[in-house]
PQR file with spaces between the fields and no chain letter, atoms N, CA, C, O and H, PARSE charges and radii, in Angstrom:
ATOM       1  N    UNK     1       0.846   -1.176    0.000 -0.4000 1.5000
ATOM       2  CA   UNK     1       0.000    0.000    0.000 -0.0000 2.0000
ATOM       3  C    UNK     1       0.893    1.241    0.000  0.5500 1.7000
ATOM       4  O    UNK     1       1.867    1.318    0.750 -0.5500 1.4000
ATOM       5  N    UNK     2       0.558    2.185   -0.828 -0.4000 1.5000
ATOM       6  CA   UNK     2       1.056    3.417   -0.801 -0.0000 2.0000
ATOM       7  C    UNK     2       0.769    4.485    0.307  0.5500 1.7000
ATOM       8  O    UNK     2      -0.356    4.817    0.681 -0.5500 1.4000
ATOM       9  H    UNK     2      -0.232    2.122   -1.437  0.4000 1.0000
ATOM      10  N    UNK     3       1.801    4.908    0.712 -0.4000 1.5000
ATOM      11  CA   UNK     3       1.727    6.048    1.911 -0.0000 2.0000
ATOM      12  C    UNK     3       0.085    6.907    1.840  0.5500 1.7000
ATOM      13  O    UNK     3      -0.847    6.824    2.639 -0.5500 1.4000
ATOM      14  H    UNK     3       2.715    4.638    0.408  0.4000 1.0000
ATOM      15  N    UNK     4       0.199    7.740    0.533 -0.4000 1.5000
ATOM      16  CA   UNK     4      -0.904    8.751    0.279 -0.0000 2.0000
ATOM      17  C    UNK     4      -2.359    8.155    0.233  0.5500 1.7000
ATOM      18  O    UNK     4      -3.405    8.799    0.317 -0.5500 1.4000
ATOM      19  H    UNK     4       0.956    7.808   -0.117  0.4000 1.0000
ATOM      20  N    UNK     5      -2.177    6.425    0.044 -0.4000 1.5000
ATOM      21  CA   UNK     5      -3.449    5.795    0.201 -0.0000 2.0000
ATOM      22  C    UNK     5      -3.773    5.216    1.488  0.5500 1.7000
ATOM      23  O    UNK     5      -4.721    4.436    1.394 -0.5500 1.4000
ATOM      24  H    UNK     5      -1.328    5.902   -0.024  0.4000 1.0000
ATOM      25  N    UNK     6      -3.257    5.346    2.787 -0.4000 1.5000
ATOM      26  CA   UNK     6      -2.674    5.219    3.938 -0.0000 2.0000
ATOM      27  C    UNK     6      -3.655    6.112    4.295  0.5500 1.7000
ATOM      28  O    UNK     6      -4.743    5.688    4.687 -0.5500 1.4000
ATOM      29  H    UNK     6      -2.487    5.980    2.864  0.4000 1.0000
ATOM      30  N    UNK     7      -3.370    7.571    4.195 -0.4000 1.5000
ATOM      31  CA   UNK     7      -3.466    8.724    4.650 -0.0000 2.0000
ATOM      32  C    UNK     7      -5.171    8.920    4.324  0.5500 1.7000
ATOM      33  O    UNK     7      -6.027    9.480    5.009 -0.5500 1.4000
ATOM      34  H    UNK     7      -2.487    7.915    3.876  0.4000 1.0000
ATOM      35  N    UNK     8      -5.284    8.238    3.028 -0.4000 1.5000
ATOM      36  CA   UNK     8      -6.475    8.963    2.803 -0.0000 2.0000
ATOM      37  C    UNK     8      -7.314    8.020    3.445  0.5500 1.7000
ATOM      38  O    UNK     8      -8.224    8.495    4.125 -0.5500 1.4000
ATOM      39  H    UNK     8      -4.589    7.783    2.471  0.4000 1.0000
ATOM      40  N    UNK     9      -7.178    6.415    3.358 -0.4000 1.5000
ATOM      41  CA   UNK     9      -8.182    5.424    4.395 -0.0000 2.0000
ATOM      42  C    UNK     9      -8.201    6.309    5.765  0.5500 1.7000
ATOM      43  O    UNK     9      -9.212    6.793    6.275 -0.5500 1.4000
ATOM      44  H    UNK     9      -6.439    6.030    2.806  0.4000 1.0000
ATOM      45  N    UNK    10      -7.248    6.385    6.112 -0.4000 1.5000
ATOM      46  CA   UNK    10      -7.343    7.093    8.028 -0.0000 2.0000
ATOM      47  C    UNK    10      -7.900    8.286    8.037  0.5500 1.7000
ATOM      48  O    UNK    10      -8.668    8.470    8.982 -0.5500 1.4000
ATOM      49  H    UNK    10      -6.427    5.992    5.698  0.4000 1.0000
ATOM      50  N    UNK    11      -7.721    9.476    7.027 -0.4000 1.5000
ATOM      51  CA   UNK    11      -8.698   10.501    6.718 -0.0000 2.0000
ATOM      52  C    UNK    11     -10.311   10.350    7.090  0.5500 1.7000
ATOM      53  O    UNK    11     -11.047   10.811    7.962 -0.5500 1.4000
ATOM      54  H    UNK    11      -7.098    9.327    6.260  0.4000 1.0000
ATOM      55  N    UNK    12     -10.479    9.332    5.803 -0.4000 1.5000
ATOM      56  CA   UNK    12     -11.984    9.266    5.474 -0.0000 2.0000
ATOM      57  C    UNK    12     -12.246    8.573    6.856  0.5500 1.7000
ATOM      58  O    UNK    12     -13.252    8.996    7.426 -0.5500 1.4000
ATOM      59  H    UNK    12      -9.881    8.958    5.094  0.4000 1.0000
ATOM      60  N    UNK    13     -11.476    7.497    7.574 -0.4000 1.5000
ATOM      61  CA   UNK    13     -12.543    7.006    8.796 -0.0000 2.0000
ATOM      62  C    UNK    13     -12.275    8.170    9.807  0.5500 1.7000
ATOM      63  O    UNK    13     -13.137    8.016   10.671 -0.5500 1.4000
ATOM      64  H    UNK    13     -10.659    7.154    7.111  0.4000 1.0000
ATOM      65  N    UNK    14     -11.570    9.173   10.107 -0.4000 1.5000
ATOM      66  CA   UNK    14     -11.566   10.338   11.243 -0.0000 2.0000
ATOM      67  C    UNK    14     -12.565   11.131   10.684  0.5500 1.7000
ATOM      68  O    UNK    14     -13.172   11.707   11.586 -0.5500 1.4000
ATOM      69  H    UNK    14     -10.870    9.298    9.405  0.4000 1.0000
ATOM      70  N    UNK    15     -13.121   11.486    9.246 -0.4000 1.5000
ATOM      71  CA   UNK    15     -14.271   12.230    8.787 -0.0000 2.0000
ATOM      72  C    UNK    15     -15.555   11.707    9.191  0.5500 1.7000
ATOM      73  O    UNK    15     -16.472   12.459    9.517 -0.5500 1.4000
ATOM      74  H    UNK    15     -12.628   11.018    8.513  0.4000 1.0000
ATOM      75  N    UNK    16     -15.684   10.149    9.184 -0.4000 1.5000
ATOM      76  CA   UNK    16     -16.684    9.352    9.136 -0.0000 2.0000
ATOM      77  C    UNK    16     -17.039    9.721   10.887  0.5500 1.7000
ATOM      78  O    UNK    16     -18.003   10.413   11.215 -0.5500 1.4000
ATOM      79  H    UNK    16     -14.938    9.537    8.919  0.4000 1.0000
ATOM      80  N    UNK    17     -16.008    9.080   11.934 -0.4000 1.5000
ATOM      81  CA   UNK    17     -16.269    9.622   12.992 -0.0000 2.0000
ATOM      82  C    UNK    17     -15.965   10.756   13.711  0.5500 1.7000
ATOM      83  O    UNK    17     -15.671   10.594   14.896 -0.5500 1.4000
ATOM      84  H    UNK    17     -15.225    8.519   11.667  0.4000 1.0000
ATOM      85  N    UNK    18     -15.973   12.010   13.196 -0.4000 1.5000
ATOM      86  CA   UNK    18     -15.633   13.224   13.511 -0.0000 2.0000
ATOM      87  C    UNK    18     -16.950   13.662   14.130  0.5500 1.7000
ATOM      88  O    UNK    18     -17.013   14.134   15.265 -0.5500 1.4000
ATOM      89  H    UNK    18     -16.212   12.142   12.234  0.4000 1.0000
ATOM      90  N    UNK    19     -17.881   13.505   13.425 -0.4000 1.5000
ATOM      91  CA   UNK    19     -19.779   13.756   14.085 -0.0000 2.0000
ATOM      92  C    UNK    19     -20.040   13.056   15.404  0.5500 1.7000
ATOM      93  O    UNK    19     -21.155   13.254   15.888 -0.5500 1.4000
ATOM      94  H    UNK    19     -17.830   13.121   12.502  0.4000 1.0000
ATOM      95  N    UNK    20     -19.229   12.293   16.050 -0.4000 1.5000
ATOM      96  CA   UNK    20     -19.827   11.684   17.008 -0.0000 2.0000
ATOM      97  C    UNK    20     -18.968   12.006   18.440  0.5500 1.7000
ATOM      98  O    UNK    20     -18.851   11.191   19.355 -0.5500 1.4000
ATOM      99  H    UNK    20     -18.323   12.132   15.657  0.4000 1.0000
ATOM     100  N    UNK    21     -18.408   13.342   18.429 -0.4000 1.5000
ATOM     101  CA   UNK    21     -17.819   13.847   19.333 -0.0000 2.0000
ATOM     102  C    UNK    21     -16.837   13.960   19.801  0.5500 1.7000
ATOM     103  O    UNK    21     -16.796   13.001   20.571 -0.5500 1.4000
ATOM     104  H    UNK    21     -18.503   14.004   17.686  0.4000 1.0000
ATOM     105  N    UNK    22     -15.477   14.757   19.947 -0.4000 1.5000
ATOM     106  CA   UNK    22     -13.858   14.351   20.244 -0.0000 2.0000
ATOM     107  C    UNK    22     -13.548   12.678   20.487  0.5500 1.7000
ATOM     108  O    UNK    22     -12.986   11.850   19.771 -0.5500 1.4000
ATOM     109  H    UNK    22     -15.510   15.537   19.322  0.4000 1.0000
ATOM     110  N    UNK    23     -14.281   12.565   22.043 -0.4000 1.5000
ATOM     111  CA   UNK    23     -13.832   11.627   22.437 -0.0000 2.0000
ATOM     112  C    UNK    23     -14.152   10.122   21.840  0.5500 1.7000
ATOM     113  O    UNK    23     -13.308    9.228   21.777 -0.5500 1.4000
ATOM     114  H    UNK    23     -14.738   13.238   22.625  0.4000 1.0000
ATOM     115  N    UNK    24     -15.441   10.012   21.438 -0.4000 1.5000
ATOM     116  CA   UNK    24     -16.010    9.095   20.457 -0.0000 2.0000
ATOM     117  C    UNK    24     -15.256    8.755   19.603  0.5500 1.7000
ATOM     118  O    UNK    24     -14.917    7.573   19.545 -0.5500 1.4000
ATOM     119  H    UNK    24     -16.127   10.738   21.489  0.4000 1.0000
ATOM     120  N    UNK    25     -14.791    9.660   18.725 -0.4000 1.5000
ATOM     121  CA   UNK    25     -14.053    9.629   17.686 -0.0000 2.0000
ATOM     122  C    UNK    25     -13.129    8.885   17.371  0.5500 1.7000
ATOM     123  O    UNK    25     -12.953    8.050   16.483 -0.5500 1.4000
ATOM     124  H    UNK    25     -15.066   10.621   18.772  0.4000 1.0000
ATOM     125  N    UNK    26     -12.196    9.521   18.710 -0.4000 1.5000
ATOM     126  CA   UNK    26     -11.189    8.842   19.018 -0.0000 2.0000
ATOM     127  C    UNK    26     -10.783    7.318   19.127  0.5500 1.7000
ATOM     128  O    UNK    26      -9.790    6.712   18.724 -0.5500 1.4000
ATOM     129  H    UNK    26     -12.339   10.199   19.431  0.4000 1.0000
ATOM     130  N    UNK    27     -11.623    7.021   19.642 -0.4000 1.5000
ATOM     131  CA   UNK    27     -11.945    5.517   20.286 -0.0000 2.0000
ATOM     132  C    UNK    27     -12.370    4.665   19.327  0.5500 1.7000
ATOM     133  O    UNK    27     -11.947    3.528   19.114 -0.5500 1.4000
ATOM     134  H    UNK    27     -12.429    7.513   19.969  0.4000 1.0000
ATOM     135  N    UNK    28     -13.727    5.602   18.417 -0.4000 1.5000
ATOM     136  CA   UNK    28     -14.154    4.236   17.108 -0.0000 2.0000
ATOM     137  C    UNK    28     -13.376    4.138   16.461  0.5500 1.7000
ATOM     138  O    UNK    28     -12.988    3.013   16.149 -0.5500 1.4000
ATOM     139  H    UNK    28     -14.070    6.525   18.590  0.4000 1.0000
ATOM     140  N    UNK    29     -12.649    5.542   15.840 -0.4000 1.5000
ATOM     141  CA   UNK    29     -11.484    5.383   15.082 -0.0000 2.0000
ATOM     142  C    UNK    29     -10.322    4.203   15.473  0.5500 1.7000
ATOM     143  O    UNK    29      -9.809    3.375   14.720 -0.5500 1.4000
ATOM     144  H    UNK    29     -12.964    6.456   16.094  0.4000 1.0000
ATOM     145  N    UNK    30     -10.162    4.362   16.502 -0.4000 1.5000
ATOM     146  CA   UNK    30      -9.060    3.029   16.848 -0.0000 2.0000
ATOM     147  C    UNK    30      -9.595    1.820   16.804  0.5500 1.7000
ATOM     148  O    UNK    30      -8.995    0.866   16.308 -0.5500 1.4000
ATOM     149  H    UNK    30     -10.578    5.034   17.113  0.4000 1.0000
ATOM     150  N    UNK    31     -10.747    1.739   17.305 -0.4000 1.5000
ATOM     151  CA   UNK    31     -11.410    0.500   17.191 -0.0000 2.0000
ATOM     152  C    UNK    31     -11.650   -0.115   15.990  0.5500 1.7000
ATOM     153  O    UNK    31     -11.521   -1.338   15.926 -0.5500 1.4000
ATOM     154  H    UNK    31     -11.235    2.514   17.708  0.4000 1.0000
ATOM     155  N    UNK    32     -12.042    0.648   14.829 -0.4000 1.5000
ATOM     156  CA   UNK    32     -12.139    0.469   13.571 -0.0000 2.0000
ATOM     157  C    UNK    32     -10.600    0.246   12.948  0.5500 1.7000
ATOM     158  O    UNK    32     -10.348   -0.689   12.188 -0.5500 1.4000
ATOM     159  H    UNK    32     -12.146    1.641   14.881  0.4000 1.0000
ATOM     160  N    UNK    33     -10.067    0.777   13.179 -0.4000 1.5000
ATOM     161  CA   UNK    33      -8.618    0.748   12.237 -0.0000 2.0000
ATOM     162  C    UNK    33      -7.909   -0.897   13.018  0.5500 1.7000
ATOM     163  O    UNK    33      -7.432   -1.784   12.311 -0.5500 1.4000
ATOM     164  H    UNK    33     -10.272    1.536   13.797  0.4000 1.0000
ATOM     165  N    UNK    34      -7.978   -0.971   14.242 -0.4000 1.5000
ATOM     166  CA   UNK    34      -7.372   -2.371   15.016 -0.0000 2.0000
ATOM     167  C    UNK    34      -8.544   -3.372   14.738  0.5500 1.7000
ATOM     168  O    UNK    34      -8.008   -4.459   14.957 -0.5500 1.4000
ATOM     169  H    UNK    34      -8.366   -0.250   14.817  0.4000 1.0000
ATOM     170  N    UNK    35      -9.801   -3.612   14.390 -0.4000 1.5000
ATOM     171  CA   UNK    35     -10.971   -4.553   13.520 -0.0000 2.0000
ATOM     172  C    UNK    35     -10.086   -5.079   12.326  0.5500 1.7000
ATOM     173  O    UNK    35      -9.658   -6.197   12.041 -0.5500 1.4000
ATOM     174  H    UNK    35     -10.236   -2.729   14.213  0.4000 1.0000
ATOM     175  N    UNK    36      -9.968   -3.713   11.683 -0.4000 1.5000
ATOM     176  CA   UNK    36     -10.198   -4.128   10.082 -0.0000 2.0000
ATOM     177  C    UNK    36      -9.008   -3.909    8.865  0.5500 1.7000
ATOM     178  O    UNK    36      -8.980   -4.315    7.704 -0.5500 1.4000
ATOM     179  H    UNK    36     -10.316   -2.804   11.914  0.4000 1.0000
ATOM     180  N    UNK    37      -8.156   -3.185    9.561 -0.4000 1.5000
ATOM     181  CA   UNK    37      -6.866   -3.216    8.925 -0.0000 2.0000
ATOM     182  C    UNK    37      -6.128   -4.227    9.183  0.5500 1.7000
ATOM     183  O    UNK    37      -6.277   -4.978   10.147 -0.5500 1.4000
ATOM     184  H    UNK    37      -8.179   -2.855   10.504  0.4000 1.0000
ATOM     185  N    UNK    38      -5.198   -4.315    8.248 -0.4000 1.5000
ATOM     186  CA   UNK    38      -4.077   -5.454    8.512 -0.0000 2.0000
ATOM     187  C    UNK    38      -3.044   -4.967    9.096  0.5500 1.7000
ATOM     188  O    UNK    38      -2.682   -3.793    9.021 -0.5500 1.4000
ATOM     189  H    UNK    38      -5.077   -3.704    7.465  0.4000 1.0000
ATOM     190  N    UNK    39      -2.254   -6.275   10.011 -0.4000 1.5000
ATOM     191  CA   UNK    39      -0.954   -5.508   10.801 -0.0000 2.0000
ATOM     192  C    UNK    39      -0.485   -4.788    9.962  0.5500 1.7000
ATOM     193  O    UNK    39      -0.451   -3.623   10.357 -0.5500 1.4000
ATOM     194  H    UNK    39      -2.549   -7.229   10.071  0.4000 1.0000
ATOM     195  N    UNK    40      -0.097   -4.929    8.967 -0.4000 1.5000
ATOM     196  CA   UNK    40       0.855   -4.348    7.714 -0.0000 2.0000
ATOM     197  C    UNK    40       0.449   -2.938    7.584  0.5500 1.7000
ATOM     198  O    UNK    40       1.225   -1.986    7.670 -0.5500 1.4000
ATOM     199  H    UNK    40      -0.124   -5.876    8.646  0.4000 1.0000
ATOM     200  N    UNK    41      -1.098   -2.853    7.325 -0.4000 1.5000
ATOM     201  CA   UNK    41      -1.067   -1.196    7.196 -0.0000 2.0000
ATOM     202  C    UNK    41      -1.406   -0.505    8.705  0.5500 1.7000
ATOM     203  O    UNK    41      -1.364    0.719    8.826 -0.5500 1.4000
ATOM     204  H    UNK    41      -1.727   -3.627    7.255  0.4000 1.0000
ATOM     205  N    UNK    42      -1.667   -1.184    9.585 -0.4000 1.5000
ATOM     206  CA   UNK    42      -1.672   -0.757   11.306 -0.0000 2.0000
ATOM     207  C    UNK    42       0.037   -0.342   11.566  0.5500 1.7000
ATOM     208  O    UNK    42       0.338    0.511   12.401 -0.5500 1.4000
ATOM     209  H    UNK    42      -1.702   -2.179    9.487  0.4000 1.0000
ATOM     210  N    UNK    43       0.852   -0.906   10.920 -0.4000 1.5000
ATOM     211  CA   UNK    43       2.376   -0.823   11.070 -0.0000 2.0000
ATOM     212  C    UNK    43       2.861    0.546   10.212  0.5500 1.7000
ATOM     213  O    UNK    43       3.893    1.212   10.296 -0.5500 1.4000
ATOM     214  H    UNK    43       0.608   -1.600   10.242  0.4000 1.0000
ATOM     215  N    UNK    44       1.889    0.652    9.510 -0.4000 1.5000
ATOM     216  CA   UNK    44       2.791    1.545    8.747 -0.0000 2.0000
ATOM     217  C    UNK    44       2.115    3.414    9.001  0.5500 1.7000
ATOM     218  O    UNK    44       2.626    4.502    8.736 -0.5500 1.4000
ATOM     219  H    UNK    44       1.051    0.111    9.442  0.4000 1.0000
ATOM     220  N    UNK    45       0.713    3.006    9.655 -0.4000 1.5000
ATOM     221  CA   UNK    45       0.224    4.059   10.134 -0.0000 2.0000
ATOM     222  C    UNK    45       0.896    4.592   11.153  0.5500 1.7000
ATOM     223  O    UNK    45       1.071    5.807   11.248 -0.5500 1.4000
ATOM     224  H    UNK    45       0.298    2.122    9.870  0.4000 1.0000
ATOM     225  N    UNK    46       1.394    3.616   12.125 -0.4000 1.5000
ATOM     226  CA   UNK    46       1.770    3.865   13.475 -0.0000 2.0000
ATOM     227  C    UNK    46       3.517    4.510   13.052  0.5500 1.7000
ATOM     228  O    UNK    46       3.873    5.587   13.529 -0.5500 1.4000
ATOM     229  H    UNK    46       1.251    2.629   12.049  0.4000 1.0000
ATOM     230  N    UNK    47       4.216    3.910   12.371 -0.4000 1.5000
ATOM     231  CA   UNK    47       5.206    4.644   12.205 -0.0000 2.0000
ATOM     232  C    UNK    47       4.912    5.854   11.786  0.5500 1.7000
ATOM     233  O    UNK    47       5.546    6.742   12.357 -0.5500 1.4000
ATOM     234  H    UNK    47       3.927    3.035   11.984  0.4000 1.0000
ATOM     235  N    UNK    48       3.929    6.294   10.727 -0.4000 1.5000
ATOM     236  CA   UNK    48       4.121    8.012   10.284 -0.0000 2.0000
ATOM     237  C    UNK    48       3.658    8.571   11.714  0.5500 1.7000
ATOM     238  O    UNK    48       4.054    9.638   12.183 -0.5500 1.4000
ATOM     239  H    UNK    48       3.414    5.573   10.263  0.4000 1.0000
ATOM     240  N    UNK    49       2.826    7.756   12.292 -0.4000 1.5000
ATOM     241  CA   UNK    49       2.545    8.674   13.568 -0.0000 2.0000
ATOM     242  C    UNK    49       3.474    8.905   14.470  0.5500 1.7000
ATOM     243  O    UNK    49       3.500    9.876   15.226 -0.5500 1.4000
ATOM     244  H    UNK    49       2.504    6.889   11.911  0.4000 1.0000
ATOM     245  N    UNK    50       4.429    7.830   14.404 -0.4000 1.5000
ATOM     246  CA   UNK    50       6.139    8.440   15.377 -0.0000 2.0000
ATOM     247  C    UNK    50       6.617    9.105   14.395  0.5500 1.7000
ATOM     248  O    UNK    50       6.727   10.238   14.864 -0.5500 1.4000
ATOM     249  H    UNK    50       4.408    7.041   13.789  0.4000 1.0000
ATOM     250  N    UNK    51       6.937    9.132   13.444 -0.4000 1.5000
ATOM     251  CA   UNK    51       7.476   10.540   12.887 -0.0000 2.0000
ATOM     252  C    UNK    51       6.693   11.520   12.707  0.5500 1.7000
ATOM     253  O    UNK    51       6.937   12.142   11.673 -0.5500 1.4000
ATOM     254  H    UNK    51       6.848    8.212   13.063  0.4000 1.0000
ATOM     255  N    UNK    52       5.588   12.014   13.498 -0.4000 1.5000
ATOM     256  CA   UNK    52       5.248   13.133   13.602 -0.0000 2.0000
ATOM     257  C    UNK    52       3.445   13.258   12.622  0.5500 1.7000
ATOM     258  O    UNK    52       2.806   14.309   12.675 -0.5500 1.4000
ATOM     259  H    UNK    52       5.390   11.509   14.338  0.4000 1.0000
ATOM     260  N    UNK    53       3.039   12.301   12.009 -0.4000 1.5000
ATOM     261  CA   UNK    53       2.089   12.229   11.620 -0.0000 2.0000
ATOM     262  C    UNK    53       1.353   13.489   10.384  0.5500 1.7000
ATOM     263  O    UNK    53       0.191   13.895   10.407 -0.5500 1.4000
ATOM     264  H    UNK    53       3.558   11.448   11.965  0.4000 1.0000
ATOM     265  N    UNK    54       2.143   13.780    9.660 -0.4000 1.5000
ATOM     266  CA   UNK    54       2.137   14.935    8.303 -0.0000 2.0000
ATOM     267  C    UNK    54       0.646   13.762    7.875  0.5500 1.7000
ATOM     268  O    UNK    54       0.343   12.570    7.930 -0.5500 1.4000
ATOM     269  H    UNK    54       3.086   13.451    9.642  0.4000 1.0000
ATOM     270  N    UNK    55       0.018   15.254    7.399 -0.4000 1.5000
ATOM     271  CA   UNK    55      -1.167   14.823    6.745 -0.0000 2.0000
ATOM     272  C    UNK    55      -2.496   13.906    7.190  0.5500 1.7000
ATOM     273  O    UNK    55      -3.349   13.515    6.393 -0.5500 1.4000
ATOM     274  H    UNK    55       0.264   16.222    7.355  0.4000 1.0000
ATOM     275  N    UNK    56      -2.494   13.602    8.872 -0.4000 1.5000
ATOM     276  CA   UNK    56      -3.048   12.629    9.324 -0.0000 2.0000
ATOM     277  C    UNK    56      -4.207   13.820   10.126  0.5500 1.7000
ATOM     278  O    UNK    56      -3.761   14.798   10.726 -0.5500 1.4000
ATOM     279  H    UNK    56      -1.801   13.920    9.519  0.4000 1.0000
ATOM     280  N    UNK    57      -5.761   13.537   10.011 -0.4000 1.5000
ATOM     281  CA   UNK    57      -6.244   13.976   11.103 -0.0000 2.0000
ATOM     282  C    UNK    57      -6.053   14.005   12.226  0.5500 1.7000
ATOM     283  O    UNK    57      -5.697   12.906   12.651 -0.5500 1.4000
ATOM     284  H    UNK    57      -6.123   12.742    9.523  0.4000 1.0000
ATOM     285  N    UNK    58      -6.150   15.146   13.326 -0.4000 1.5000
ATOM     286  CA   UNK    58      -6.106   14.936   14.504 -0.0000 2.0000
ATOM     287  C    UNK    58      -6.171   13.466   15.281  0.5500 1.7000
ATOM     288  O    UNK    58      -5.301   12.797   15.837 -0.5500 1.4000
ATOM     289  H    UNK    58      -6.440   16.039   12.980  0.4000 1.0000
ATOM     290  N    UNK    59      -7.925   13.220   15.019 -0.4000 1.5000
ATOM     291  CA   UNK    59      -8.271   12.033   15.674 -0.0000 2.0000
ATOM     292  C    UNK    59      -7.595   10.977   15.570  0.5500 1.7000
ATOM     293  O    UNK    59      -7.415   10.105   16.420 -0.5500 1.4000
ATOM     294  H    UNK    59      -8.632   13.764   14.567  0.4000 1.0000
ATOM     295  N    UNK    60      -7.062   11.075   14.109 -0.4000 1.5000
ATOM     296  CA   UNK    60      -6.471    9.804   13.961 -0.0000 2.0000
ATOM     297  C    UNK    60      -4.962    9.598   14.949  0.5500 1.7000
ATOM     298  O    UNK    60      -4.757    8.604   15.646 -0.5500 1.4000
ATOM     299  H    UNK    60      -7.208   11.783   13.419  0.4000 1.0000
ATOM     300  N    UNK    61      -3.983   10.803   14.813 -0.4000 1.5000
ATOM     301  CA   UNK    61      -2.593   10.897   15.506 -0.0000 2.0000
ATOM     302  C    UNK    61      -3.518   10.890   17.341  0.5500 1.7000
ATOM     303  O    UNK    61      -2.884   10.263   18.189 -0.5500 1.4000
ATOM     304  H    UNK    61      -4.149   11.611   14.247  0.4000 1.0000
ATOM     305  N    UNK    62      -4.366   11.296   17.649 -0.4000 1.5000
ATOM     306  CA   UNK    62      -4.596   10.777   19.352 -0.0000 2.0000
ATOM     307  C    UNK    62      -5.249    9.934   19.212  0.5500 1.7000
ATOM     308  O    UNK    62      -5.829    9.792   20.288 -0.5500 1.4000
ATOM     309  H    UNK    62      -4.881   11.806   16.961  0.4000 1.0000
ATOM     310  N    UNK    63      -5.800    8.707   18.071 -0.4000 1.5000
ATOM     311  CA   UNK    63      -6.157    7.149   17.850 -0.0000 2.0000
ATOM     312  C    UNK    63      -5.136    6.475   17.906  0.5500 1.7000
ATOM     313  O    UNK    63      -5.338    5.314   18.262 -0.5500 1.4000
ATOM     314  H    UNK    63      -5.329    8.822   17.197  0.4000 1.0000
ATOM     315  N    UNK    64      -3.708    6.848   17.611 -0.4000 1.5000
ATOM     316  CA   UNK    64      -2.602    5.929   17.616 -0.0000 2.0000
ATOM     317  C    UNK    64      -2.404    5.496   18.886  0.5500 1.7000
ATOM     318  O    UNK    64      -2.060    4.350   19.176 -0.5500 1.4000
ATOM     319  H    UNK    64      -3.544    7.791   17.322  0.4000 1.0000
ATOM     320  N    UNK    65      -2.586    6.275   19.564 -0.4000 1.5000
ATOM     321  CA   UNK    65      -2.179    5.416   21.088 -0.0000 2.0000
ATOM     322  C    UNK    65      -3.282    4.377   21.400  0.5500 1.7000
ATOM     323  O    UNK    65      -2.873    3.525   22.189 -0.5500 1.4000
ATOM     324  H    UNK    65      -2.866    7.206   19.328  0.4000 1.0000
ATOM     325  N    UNK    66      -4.144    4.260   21.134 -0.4000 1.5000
ATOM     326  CA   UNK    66      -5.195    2.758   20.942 -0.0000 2.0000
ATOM     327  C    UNK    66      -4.964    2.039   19.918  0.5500 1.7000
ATOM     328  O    UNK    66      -5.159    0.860   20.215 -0.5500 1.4000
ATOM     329  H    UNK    66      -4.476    4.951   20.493  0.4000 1.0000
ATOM     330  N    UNK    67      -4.680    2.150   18.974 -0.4000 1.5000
ATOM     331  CA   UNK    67      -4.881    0.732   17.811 -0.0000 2.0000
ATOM     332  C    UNK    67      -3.917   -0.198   18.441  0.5500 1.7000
ATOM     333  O    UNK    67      -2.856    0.025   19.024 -0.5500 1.4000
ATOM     334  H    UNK    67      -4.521    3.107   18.733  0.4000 1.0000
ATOM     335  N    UNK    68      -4.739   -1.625   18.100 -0.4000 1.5000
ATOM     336  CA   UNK    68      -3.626   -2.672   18.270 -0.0000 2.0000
ATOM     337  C    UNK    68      -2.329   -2.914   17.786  0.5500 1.7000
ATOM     338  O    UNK    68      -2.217   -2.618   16.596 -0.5500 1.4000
ATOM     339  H    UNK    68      -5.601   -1.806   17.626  0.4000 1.0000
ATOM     340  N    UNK    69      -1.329   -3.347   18.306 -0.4000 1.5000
ATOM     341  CA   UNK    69      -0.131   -2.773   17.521 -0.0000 2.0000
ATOM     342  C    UNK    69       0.180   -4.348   17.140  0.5500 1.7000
ATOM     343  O    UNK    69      -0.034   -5.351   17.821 -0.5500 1.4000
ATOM     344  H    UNK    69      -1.420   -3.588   19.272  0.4000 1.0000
ATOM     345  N    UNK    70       0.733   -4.234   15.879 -0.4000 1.5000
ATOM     346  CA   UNK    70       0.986   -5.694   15.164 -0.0000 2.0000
ATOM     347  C    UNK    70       2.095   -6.543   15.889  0.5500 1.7000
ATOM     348  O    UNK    70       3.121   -6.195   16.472 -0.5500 1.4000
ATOM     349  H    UNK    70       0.907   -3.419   15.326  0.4000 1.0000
ATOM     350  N    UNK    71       1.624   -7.582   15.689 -0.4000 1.5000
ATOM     351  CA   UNK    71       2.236   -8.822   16.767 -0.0000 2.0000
ATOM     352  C    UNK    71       3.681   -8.806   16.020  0.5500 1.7000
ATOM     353  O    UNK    71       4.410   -9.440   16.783 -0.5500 1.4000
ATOM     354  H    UNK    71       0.791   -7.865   15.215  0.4000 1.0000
ATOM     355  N    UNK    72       4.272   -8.485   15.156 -0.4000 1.5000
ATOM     356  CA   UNK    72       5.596   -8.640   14.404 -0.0000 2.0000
ATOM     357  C    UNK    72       5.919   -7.522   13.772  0.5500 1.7000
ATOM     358  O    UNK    72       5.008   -6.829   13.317 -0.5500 1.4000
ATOM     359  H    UNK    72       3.680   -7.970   14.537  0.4000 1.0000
ATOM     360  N    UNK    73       7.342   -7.110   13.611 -0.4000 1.5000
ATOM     361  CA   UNK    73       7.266   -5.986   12.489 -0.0000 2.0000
ATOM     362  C    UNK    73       7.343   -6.376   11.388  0.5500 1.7000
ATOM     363  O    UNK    73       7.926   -7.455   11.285 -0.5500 1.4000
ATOM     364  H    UNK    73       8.082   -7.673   13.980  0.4000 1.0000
ATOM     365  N    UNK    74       6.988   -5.936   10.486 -0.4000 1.5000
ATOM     366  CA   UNK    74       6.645   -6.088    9.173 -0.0000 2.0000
ATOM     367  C    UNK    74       7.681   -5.144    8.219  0.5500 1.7000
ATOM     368  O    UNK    74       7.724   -3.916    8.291 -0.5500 1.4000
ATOM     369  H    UNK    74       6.514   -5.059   10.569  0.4000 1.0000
ATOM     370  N    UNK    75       8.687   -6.155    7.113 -0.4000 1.5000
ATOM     371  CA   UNK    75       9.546   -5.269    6.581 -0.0000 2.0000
ATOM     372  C    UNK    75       9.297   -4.420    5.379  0.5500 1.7000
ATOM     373  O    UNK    75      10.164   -3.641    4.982 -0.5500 1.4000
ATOM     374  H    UNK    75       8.652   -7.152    7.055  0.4000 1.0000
């Protein structure tokens, strides 16, 4: 998966739950991204979010500290 297609899946689900209140948000967003993504792109979200998270909604960079974090790293 490409970075910019990365960005825009985690976009559209912080848009999707942006209506349901800061904290809500927060939480489905993680919940949704640790459901239904694969470690692989859970791995690769979580790194742009240690480097500082360019281009990522809010919700999504204070969702990183909830998503499940992949059982292996992935090269």
């Amino acid at each position: 998966m490409q970075q910019q297609d990365m960005l825009r899946m985690a976009n559209q689900i912080a848009s999707f739950f942006n209506g349901s209140g800061p904290e809500a948000a927060v939480s489905d967003a993680a919940e949704h991204i640790s459901k239904f993504w694969d470690p692989r792109m859970r791995a690769m979200l979580l790194a742009h979010v240690a480097t500082g998270g360019e281009g990522l909604d809010a919700t999504i960079v204070k969702a990183a500290a909830h998503i499940k974090r992949p059982k292996t790293a992935v090269a």
